[in-house]
Gaussian input, Z-matrix of N, CA and C with variables (Angstrom, degrees):
# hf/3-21g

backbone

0 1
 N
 C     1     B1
 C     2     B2     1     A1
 N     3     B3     2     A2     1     D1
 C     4     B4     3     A3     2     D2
 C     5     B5     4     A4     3     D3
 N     6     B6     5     A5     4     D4
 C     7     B7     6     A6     5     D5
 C     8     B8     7     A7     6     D6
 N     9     B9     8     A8     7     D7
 C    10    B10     9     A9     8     D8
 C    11    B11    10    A10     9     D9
 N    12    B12    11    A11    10    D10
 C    13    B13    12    A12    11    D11
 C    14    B14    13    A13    12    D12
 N    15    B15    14    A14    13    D13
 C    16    B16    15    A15    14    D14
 C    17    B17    16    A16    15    D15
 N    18    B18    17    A17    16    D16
 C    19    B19    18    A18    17    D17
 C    20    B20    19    A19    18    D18
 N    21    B21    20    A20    19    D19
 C    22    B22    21    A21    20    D20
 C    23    B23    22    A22    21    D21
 N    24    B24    23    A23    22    D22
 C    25    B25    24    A24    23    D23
 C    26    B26    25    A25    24    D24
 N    27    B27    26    A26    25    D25
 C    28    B28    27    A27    26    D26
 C    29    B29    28    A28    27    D27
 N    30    B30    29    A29    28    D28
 C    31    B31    30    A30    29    D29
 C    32    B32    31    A31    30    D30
 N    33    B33    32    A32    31    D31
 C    34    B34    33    A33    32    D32
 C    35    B35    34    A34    33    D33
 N    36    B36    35    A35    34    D34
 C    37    B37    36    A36    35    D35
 C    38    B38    37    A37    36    D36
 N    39    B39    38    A38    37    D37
 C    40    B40    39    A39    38    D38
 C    41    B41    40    A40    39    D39
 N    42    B42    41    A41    40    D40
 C    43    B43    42    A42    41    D41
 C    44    B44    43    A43    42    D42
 N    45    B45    44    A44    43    D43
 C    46    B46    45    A45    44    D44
 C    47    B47    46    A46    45    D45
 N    48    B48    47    A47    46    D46
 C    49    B49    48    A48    47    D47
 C    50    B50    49    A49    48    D48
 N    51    B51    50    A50    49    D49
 C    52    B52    51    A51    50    D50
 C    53    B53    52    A52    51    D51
 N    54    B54    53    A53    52    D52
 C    55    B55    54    A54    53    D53
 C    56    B56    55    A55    54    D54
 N    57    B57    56    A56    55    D55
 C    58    B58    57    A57    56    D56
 C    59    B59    58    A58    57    D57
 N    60    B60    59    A59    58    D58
 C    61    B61    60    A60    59    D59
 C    62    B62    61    A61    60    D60
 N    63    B63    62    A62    61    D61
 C    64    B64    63    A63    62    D62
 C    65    B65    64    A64    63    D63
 N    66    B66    65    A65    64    D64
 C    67    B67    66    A66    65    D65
 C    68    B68    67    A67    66    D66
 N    69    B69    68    A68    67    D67
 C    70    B70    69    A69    68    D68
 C    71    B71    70    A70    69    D69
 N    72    B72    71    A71    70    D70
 C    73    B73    72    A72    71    D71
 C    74    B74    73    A73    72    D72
 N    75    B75    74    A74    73    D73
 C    76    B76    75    A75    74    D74
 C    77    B77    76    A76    75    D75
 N    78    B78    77    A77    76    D76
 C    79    B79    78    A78    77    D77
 C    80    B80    79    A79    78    D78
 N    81    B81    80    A80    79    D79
 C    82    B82    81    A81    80    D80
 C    83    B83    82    A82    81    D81
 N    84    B84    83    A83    82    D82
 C    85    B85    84    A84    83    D83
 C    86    B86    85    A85    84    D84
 N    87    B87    86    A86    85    D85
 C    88    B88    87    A87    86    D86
 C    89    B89    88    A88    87    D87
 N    90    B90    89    A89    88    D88
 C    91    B91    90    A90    89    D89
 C    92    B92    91    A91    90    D90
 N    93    B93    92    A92    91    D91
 C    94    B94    93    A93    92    D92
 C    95    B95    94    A94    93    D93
 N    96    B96    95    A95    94    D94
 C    97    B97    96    A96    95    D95
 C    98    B98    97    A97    96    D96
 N    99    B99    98    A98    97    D97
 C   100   B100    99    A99    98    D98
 C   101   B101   100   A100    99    D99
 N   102   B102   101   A101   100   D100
 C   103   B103   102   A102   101   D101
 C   104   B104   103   A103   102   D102
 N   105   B105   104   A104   103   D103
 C   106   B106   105   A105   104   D104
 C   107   B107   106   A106   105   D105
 N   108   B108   107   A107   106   D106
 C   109   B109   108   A108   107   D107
 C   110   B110   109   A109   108   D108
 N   111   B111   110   A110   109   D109
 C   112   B112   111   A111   110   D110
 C   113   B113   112   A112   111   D111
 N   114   B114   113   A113   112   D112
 C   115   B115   114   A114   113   D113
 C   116   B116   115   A115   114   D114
 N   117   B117   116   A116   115   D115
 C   118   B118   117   A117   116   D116
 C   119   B119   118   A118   117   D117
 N   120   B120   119   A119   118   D118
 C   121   B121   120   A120   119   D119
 C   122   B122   121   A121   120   D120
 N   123   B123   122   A122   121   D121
 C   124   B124   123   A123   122   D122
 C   125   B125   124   A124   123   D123
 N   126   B126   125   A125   124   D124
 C   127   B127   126   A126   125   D125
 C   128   B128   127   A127   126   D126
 N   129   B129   128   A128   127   D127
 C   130   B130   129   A129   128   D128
 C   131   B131   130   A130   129   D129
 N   132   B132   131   A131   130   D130
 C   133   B133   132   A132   131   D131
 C   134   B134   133   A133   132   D132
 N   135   B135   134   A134   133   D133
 C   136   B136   135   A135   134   D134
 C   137   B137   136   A136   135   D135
 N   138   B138   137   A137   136   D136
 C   139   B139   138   A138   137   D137
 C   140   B140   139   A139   138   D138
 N   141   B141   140   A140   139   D139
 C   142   B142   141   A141   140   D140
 C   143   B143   142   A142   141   D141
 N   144   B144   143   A143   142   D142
 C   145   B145   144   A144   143   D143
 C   146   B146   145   A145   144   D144
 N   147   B147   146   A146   145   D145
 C   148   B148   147   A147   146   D146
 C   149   B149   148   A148   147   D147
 N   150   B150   149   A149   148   D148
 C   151   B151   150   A150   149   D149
 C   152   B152   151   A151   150   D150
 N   153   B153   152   A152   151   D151
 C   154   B154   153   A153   152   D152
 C   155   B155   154   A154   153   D153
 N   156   B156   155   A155   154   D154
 C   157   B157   156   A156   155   D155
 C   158   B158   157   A157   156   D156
 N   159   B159   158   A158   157   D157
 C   160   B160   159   A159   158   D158
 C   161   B161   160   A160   159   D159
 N   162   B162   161   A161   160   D160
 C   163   B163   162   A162   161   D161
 C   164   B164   163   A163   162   D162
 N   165   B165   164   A164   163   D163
 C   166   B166   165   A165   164   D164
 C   167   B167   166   A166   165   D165
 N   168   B168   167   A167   166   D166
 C   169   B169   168   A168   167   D167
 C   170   B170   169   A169   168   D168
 N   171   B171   170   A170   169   D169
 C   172   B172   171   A171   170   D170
 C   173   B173   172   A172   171   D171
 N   174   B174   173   A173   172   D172
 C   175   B175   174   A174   173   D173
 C   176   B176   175   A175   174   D174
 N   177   B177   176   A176   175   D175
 C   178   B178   177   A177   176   D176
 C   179   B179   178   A178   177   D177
 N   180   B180   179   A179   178   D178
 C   181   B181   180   A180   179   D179
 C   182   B182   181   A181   180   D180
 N   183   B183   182   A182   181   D181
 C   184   B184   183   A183   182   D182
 C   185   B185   184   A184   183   D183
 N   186   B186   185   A185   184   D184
 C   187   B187   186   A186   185   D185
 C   188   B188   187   A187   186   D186
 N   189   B189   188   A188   187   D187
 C   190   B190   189   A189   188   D188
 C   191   B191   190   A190   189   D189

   B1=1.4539
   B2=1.5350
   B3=1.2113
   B4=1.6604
   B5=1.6573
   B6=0.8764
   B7=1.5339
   B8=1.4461
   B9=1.1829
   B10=1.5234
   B11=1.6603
   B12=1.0330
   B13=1.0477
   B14=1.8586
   B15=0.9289
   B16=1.6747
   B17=1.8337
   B18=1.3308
   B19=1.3514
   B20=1.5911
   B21=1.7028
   B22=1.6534
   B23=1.7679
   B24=1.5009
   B25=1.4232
   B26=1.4154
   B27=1.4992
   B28=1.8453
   B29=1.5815
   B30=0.8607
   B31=1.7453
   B32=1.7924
   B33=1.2754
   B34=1.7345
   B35=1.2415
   B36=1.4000
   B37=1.8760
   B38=1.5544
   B39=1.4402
   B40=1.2569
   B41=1.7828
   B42=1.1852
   B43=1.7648
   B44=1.4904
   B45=1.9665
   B46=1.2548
   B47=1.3490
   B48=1.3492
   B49=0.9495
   B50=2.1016
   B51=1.5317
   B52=1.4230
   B53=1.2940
   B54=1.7206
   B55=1.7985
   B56=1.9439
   B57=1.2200
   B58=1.1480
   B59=1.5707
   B60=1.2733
   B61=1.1643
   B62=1.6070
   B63=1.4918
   B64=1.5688
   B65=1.8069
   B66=1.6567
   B67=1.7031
   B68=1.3484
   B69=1.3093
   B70=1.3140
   B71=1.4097
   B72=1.3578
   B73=1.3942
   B74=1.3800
   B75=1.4190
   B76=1.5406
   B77=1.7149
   B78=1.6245
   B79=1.3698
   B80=1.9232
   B81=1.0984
   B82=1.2263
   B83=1.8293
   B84=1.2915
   B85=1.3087
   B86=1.6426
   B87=1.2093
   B88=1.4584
   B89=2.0126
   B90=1.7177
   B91=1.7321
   B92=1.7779
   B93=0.9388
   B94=2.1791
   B95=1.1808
   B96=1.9076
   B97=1.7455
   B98=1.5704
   B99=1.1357
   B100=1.4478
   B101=1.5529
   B102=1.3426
   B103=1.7427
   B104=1.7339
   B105=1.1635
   B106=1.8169
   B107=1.8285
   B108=1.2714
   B109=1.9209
   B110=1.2640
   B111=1.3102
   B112=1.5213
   B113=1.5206
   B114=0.9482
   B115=1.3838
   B116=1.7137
   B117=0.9918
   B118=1.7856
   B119=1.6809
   B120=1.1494
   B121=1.1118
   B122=1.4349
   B123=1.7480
   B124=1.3737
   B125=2.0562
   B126=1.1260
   B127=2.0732
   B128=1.1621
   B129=1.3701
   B130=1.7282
   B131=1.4348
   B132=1.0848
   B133=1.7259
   B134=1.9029
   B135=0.8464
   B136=1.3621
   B137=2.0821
   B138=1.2361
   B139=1.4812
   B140=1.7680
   B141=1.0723
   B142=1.5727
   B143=1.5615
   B144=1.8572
   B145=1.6679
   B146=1.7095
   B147=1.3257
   B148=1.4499
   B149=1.6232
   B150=1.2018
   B151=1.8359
   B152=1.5873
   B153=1.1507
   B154=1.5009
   B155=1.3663
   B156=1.2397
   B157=1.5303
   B158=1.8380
   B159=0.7893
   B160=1.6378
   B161=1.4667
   B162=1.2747
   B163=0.6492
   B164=2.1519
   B165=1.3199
   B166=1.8005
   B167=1.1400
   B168=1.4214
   B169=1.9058
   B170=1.2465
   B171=0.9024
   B172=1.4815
   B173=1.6447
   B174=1.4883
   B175=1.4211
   B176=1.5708
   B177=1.2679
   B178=1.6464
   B179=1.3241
   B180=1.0521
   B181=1.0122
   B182=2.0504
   B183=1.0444
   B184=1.2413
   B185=1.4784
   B186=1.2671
   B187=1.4622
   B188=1.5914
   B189=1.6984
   B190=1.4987
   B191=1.5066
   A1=107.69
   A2=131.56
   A3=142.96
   A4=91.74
   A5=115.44
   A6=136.08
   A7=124.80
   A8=99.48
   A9=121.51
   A10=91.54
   A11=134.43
   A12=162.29
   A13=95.07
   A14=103.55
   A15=111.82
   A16=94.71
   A17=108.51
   A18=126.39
   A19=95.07
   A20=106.61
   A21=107.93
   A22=122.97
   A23=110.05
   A24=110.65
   A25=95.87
   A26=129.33
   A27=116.96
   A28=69.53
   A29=130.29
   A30=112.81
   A31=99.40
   A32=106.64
   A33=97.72
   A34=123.12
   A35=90.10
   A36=110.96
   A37=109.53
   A38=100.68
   A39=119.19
   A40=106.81
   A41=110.25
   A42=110.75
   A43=100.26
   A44=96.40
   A45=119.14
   A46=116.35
   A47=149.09
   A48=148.52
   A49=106.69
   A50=82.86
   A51=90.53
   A52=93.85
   A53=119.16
   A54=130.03
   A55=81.86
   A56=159.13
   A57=163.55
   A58=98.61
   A59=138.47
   A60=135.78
   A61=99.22
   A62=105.45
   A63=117.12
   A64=126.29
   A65=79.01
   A66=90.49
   A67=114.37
   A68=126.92
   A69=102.99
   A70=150.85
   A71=97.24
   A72=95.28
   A73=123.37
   A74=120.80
   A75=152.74
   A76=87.38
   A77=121.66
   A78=94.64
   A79=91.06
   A80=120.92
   A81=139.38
   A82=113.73
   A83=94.98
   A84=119.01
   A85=123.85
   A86=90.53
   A87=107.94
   A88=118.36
   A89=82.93
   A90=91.46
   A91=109.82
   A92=92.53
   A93=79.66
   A94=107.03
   A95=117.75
   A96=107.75
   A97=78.49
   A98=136.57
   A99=132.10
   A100=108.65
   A101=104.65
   A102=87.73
   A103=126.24
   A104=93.42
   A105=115.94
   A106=101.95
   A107=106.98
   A108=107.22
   A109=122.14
   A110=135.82
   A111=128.33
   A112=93.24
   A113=155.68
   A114=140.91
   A115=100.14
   A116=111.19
   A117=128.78
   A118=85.13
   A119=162.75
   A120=165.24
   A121=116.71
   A122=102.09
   A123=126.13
   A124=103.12
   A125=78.94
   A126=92.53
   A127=97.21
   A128=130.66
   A129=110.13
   A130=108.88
   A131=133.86
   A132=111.80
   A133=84.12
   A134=147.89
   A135=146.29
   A136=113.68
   A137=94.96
   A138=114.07
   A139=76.22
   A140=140.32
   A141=124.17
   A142=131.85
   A143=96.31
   A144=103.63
   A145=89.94
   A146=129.06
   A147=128.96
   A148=110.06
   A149=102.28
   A150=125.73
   A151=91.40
   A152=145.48
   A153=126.34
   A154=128.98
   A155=98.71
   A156=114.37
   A157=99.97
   A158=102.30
   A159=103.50
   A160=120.21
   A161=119.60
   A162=109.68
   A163=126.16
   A164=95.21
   A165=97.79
   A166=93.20
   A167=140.73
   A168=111.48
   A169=104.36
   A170=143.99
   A171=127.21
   A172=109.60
   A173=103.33
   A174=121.75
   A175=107.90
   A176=108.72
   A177=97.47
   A178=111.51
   A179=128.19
   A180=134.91
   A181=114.18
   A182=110.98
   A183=140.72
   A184=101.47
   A185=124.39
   A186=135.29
   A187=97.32
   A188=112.91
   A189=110.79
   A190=90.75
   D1=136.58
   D2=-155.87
   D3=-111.83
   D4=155.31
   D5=-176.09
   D6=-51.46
   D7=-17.06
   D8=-175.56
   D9=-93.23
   D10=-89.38
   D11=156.59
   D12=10.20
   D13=-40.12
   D14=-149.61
   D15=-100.63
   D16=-34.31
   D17=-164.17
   D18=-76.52
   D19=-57.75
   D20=174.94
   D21=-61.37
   D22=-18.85
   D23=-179.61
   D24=-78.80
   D25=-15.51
   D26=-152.85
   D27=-103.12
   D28=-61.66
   D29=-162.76
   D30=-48.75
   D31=-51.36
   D32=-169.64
   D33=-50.62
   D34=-44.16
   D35=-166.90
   D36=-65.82
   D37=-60.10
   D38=-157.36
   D39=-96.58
   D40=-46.16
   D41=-162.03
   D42=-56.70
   D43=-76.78
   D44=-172.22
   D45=-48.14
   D46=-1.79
   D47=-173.49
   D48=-100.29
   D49=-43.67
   D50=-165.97
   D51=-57.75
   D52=-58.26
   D53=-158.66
   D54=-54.61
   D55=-63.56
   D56=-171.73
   D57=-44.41
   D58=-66.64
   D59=-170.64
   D60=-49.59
   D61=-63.77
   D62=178.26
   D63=-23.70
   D64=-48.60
   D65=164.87
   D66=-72.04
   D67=-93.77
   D68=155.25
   D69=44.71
   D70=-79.16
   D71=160.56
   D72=-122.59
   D73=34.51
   D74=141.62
   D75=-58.50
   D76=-54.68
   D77=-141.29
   D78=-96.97
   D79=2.87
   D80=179.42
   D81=-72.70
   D82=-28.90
   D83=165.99
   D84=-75.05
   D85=-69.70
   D86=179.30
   D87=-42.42
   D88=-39.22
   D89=166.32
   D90=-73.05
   D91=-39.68
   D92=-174.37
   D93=-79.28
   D94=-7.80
   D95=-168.81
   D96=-134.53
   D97=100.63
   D98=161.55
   D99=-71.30
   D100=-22.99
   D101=174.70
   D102=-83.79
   D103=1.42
   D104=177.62
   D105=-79.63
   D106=-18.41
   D107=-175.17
   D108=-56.63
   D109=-9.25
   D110=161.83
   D111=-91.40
   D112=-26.83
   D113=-148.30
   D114=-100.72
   D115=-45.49
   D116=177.70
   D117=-84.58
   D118=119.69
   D119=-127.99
   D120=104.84
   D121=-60.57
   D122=-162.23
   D123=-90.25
   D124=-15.32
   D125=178.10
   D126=-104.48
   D127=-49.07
   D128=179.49
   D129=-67.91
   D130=-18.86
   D131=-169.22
   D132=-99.63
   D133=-28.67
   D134=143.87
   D135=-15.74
   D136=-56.29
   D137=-159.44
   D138=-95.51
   D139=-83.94
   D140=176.79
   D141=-10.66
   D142=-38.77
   D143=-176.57
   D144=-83.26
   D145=-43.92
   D146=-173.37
   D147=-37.50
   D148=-51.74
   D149=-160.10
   D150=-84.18
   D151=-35.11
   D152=151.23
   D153=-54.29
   D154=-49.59
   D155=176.05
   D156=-55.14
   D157=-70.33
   D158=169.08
   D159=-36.57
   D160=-64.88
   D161=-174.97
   D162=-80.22
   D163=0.21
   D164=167.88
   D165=-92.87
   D166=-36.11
   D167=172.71
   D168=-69.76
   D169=19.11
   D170=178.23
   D171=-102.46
   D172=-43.63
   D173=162.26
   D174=-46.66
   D175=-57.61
   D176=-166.43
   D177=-99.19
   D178=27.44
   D179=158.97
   D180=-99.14
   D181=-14.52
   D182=169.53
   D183=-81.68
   D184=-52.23
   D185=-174.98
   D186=82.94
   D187=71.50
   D188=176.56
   D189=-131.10

């Protein structure tokens, strides 16, 4: 596996999952603190743009 290769599996494997957990329990929050819901709102679509972003280098780093 070449450097690229290895770089796009750690974003897949490893990044995107974590920024996903992150959300997660953003929204895990938001249920026990309903008054926290604009603020966890403004971090999940934050953490949403992350996990694209992530996930198009991962693609082209793949060369797809």
């Amino acid at each position: 596996m070449n450097r690229q290769e290895r770089a796009a599996r750690i974003l897949h494997d490893d990044v995107g999952p974590l920024l996903s957990a992150a959300g997660l329990q953003l929204q895990l929050l938001k249920m026990d603190f309903p008054e926290t819901a604009e603020g966890v709102r403004g971090v999940t679509e934050l953490l949403d743009k992350a996990i694209d972003s992530v996930r198009a280098v991962s693609q082209e780093l793949l060369g797809n």
